[in-house]
C-alpha positions in Angstrom: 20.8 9.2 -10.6 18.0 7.4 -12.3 14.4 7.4 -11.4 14.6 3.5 -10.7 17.7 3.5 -9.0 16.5 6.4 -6.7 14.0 4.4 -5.8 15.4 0.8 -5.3 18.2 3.0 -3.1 15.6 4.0 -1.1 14.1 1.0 -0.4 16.9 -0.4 0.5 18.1 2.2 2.4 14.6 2.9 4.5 13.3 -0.8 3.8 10.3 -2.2 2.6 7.9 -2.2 5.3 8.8 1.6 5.8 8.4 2.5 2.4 5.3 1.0 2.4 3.7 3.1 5.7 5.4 6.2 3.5 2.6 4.7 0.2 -0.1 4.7 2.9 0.8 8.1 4.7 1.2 10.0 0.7 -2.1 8.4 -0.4 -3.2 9.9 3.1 -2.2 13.1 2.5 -3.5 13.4 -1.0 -7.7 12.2 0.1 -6.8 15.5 2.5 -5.9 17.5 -0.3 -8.6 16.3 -2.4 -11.1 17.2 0.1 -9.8 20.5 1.0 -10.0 22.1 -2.3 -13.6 20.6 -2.5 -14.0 22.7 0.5 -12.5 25.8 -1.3 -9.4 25.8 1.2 -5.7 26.0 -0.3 -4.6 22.4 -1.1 -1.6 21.1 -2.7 -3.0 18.7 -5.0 -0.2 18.0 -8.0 2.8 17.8 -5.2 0.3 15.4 -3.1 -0.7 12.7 -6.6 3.5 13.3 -7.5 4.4 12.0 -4.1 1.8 9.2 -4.2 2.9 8.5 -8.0 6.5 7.8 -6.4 5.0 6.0 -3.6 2.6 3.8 -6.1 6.3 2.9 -8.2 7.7 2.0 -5.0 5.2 -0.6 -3.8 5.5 -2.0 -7.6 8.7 -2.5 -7.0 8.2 -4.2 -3.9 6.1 -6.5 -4.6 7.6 -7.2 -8.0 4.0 -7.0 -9.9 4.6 -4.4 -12.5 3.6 -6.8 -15.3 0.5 -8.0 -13.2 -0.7 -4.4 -12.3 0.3 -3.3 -16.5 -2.3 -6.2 -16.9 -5.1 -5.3 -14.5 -5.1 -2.0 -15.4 -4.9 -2.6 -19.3 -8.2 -4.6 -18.3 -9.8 -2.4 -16.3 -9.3 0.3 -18.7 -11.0 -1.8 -21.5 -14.3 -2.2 -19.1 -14.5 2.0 -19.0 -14.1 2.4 -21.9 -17.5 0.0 -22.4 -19.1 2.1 -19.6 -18.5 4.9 -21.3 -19.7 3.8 -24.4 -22.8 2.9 -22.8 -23.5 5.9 -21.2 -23.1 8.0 -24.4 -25.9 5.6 -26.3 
């Protein structure tokens, strides 16, 4: 099965509202992770970001913004790259 359809099965399957406390429990998880490698403990940093990645796709989907968020983002993007370039002067 396809990435999408995986994902619109579950949401239809588990429902939006749950797979929305599973976006906010993954995200969760991975600030834990984050902070316990910046401890030194063992953390599980790449399986904590893919489960929020899959988490992220899902609430797209949800809320049916993909070309809103492509759109933010391109912007936001744009204005670090000028922060950037402004730092390096």
């Amino acid at each position: 099965m396809e990435e999408k359809k995986i994902l619109e099965t579950a949401i239809r399957v588990f429902g939006e509202r749950a797979q929305e406390d599973i976006a906010i429990e993954e995200m969760s998880e991975l600030v834990q992770a984050i902070l316990h490698n910046r401890r030194g403990r063992a953390s599980n940093i790449p399986e904590e970001i893919a489960d929020v990645l899959i988490a992220v796709e899902q609430l797209i989907m949800i809320h049916d913004c993909r070309e809103e968020v492509n759109g933010i983002k391109y912007h936001k993007l744009m204005r670090l790259q000028e922060k950037i370039f402004d730092e390096c002067l």
